[in-house]
N, C-alpha and C positions, 0 to 999 in steps of 0.2 A: 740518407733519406731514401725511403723505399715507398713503392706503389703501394699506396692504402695505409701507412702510416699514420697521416695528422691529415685531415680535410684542411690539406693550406687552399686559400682563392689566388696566394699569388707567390710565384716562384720566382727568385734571381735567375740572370744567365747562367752565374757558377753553379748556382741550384739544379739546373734543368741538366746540366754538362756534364756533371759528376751524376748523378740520378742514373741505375745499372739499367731500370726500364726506361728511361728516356734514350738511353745510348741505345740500346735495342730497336726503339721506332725508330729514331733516327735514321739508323744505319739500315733497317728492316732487313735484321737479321730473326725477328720472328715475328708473328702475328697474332701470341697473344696478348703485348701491349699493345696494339694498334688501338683496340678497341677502349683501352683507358683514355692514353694522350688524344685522341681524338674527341674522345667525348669532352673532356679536359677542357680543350681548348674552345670546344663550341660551348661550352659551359662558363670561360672566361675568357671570350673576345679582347678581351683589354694586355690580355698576356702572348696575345698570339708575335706580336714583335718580340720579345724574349724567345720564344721558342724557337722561332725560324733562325733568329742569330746564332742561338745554341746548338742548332743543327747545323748551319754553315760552318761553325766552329770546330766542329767533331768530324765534317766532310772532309775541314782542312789536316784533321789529324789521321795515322792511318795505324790502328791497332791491327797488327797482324801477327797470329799465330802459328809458328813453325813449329814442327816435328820429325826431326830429323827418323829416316830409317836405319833398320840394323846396319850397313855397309858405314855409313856416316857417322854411326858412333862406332862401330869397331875403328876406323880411322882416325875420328879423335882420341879414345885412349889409348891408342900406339903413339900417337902425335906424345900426350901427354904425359907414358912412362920416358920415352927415350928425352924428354927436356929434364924430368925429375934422375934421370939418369947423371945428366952433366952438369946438373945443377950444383950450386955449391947448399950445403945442410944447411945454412944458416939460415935460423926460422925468420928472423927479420925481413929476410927478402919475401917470404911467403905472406907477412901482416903487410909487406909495401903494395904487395899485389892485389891482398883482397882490398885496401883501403884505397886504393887507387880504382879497384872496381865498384866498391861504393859510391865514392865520390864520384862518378862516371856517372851512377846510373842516378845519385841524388843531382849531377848537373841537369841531367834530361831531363827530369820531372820538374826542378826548376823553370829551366828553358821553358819545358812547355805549357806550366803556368803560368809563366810570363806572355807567353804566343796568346792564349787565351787570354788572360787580362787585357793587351795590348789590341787585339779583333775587338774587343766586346765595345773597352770604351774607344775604341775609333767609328765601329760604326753602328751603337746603340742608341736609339734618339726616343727623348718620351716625347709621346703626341698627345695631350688630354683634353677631351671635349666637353662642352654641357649642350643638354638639350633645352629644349623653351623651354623656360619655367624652373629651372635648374639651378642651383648654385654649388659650386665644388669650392673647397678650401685644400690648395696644396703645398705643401712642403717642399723646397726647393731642396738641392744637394749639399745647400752653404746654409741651411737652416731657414732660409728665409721663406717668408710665405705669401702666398697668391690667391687673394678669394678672385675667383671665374665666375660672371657674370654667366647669365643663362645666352647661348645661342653664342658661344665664342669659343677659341682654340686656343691653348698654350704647347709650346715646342720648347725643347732644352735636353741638352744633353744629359747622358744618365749620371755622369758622374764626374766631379770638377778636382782636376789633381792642382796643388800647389802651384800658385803662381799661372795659375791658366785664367783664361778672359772669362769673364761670367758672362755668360748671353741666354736671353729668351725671345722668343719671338713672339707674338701674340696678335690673333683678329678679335674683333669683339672688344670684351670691356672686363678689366679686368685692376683690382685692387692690389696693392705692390708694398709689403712690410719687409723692408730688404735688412738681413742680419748683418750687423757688422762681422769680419772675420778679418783679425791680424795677422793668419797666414794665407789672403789670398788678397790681389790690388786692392788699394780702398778705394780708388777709382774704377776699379774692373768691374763693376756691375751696370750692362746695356742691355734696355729693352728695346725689342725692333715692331716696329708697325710697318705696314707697307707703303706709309708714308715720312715715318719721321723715324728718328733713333733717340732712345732719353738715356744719358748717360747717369748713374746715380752716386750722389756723391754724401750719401748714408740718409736715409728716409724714408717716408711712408709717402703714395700718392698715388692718384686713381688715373688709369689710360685707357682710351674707351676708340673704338677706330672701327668706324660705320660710314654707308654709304659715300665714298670717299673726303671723310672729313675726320682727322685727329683730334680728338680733346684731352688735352693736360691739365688736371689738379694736385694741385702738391698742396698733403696736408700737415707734411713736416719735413726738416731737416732743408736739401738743395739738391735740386738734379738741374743740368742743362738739356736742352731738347732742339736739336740738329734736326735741318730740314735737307737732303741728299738731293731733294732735283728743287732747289730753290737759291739764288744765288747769295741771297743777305745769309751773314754769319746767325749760329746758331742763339737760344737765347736763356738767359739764366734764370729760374724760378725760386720763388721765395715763397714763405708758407700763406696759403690763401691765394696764389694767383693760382690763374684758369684760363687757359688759352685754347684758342680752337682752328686748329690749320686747316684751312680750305685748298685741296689739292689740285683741282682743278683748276680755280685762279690763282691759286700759288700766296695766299694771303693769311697773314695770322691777324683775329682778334684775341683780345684780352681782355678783360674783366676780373673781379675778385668773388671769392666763394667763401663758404665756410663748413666745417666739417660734415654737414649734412647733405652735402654731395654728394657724399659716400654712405650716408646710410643705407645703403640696398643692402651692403656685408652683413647687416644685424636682420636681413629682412624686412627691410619694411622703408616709406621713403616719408621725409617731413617737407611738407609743402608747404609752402610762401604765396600765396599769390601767384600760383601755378596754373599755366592756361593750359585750356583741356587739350591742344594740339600737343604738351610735351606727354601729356598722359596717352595717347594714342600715339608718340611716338614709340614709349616705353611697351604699350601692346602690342606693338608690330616690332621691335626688336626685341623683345622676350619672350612673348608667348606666339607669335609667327600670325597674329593677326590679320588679316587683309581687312582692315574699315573702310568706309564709303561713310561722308558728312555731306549731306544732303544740303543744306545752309552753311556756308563757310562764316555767319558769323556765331556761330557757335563756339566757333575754335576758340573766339574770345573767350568767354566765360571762365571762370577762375576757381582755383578750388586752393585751400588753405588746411592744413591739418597733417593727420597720418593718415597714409595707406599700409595695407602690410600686402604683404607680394605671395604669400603661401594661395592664394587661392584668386586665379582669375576669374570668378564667378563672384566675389566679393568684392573687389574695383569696380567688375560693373553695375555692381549694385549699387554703391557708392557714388558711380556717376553719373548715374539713373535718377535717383533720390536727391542727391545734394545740389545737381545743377537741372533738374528737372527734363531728363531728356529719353525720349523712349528709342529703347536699343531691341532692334531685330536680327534674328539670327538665320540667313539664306542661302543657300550652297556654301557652304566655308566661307562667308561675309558676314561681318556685322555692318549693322546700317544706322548711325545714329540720326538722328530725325527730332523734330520739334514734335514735343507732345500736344495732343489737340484737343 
């Protein structure tokens, strides 16, 4: 791979490590790649942890070029007639020595593929965010997949070797189709919230971890979901339950759902008898709203149908018209109010 190749937006560690002008910033052994990798990088912020590993990686390696002067090699081909002098002819010994020097020098390149492999995945960590309004769809290392709710984080390592513990971590709210894989624990897959840990034990289901309250939907299969600062044993979910740990009193509710829980993943959300306060919770943890309800008996009022989430200007139009309410927009506030 060479500067100006292929307009890649995203480069492996091994990518960036092996790359002749990455080695060169790196090491800033010249400054006419500065002005790529730099640009590069301000151009794909999302890649800038790969890069910095892959420099750390290359810091740890030390390419050094010698060149012996005249005195140093007249010394070595004296060295090297007077051994060929007492040497015995036999050519055999001559193929054991260069094949011993190969082998030498294929161990080092080994070795020191393995150094880099060994750096990368010990301390390579994907961090992937959304913004308000946002939805990401991602691809685990075990195949499995993660739709990211808008305004949340996913953390996971970059890359899972045989028989290693699946882990992610995750704030916000985020949708969980976990791949089975028979060469890694069938119980090894754990999501962490800063409140609870869900163990999964092959499934789909939704974890959602806002203003200190976890919520678990499981829309298939069984995960158990451990509470770390709560003293009752953890507890086992079956498809359609729906639970909600409250952190601060240390309490779980339960309830049953159904797969429309999770319709945010398709964009869009089917409401039941939805009272406007879940709907203004969902603008203020998605799109970063700050609302003011002038009459708290507003919050009552219900709304039954679809939303679709592509455009916050179209919810409020919808909440405007269907439950009759005039919404004003004042320094970064909306102001819902009774129409008059």
């Amino acid at each position: 791979m060479q500067q100006g190749d292929k307009p890649h937006k995203h480069y492996s560690i091994a990518d960036l490590a092996g790359d002749p002008s990455f080695q060169e910033w790196a090491t800033r052994q010249t400054t006419t790649a500065d002005s790529y990798w730099d640009q590069w990088i301000q151009e794909h912020p999302d890649n800038a942890a790969n890069a910095n590993t892959a420099r750390q990686i290359l810091h740890q390696v030390r390419f050094r070029l010698h060149e012996p002067d005249e005195s140093e090699l007249s010394a070595s081909y004296e060295r090297f007639t007077a051994a060929m002098a007492t040497a015995q002819p036999a050519a055999g010994r001559l193929r054991s020595l260069f094949r011993f020097r190969n082998a030498a020098i294929l161990s080092g390149l080994i070795a020191g593929a393995g150094l880099i492999a060994f750096f990368a995945l010990r301390t390579t960590e994907q961090r992937i965010s959304t913004a308000f309004g946002e939805v990401k769809s991602i691809t685990l290392p075990d195949r499995s997949v993660v739709w990211l709710r808008a305004n949340s984080e996913l953390r996971f390592r970059s890359a899972w070797a045989k028989g290693m513990q699946r882990e992610v971590w995750i704030t916000g709210e985020g949708f969980f189709d976990i791949h089975p894989d028979k060469n890694l624990p069938a119980a090894g897959f754990i999501v962490h919230t800063p409140a609870t840990d869900i163990t999964v034990l092959g499934t789909a289901f939704d974890v959602k971890h806002r203003h200190n309250q976890t919520t678990v939907f499981l829309k298939t299969g069984k995960i158990r979901v451990d509470f770390p600062h709560r003293k009752t044993p953890g507890m086992i979910l079956l498809p359609g339950d729906l639970i909600t740990y409250h952190a601060q009193q240390q309490r779980v509710s339960a309830s049953k759902a159904d797969s429309t829980y999770s319709s945010w993943i398709q964009g869009k959300l089917l409401l039941e008898n939805a009272p406007l306060s879940d709907i203004i919770q969902i603008l203020e943890e998605n799109y970063g709203e700050k609302i003011i309800v002038s009459d708290h008996q507003l919050l009552q009022k219900r709304i039954e149908g679809t939303i679709y989430l592509e455009s916050r200007e179209d919810i409020l139009f919808i909440i405007s018209h269907v439950l009759d309410i005039q919404i004003s927009h004042r320094n970064d506030t909306l102001y819902f109010n009774n129409k008059k």
